[in-house]
N, C-alpha and C positions, 0 to 999 in steps of 0.2 A: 793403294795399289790400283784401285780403277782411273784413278787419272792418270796414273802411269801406260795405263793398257790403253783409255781415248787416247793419246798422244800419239800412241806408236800407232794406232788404226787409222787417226787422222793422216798423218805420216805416212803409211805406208796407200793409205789410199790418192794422196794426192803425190806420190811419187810415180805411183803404176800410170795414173792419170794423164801426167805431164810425159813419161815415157812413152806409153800408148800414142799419146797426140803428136808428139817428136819424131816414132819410128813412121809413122802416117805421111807426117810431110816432109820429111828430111831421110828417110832409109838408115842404111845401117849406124850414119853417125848421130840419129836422133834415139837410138839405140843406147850408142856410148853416153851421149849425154843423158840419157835417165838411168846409167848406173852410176856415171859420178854421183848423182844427185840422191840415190842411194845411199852409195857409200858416206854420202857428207851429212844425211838427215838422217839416219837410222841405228848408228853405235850408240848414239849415249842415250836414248830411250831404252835402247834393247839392253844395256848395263843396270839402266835404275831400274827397268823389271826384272831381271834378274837377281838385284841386291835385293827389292822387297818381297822377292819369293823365300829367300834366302833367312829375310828378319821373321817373315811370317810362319815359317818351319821351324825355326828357331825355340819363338812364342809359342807355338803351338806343343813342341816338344817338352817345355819345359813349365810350360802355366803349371802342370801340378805342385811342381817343389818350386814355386815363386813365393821367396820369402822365408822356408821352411829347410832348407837343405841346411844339412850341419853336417862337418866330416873332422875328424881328428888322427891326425897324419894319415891320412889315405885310408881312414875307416870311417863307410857312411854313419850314422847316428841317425837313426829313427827317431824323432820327435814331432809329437802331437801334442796341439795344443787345446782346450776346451773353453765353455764358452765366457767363464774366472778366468781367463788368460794364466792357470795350472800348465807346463809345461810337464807333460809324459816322456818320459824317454826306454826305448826299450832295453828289457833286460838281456833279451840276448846280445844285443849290440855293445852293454854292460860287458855283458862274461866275453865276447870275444876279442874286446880290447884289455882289458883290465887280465884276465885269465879265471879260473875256476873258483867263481866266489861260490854261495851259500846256494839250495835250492831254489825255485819256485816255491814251494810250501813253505821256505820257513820264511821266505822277506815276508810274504802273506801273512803270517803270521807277527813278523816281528812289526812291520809295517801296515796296520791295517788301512790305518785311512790314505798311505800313502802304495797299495799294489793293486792293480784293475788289470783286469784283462779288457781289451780293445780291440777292436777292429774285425775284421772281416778273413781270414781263418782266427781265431783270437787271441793275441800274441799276450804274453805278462810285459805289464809297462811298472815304471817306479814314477812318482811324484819327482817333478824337481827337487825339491827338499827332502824329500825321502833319500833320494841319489845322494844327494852333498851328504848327507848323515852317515848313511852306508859307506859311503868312498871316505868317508875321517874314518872309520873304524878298520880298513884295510891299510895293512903295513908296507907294501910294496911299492918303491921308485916309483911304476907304473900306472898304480892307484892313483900316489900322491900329485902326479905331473897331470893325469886325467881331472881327478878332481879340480886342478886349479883352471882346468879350461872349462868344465862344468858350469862352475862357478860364475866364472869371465865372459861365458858365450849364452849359459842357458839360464844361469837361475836369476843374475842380477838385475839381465834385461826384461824378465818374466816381472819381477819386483818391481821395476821400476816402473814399468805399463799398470801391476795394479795399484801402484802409489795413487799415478798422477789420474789414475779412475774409480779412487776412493774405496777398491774392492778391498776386503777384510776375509782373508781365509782363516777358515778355525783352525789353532792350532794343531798340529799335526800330534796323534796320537801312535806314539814308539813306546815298544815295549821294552824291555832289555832282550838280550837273544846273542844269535851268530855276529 
């Protein structure tokens, strides 16, 4: 973007320049001639600043969910990841796609090593694995079409990252329950 900006200052200074020195010796048509010259040296600088204001808002807007945005037909999915490359997903995003599963208190329970509270008010999250478990135990269309994106989008690629970095998560401890 700053070389975008020297160009157009270069530009625009030796355009006023060559106008300045034209309206000096020649009058009103040294005038016309440093808007042509204007008009011919100054669009496509003032376009590329423009477009990298445009990429830089952009960037700026959206650095946080770089890499991490997950949406399942037009419902966001909260997911965090830690630093075992464990994919969290949250529960509420859970129950408002899927519909009215089980409490907070009892995945807690059924899933210990797989329910955390996280974050900053501090929401209940499930373990990727914890989730794929949970969603095989619900009977509904809705579950079942969720879980296979689950699967496809969060837990395979979470696996596949700690394959090929040798991490080893202790196996998840589930208890029977809801």
């Amino acid at each position: 973007m700053r070389a975008v900006a020297i160009t157009l200052a270069i530009r625009l200074t030796l355009c006023f320049s060559l106008t300045w020195w034209a309206w000096r010796k020649l009058g009103p048509g040294g005038l016309l001639a440093g808007g042509l010259m204007l008009a011919l040296l100054l669009p496509r600088p003032l376009l590329e600043l423009v477009a990298e204001l445009r990429r830089v808002l952009r960037e700026r807007r959206w650095r946080d969910l770089e890499g991490r945005h997950y949406a399942y037909r037009g419902h966001r999915v909260q997911v965090l990841e830690d630093v075992s490359h464990c994919r969290w997903v949250s529960a509420a995003d859970v129950r408002e796609i899927v519909g009215g599963t089980v409490s907070e208190g009892a995945l807690a329970l059924t899933y210990p090593n797989g329910f955390r509270r996280l974050g900053e008010p501090q929401q209940a999250y499930l373990s990727d694995e914890a989730l794929l478990v949970h969603l095989g135990k619900e009977s509904s269309p809705t579950a079942n079409r969720f879980r296979r994106w689950v699967e496809r989008e969060i837990v395979f690629p979470a696996r596949r990252v700690r394959e090929r970095l040798g991490i080893h998560l202790d196996p998840p401890d589930f208890r029977g329950g809801p």
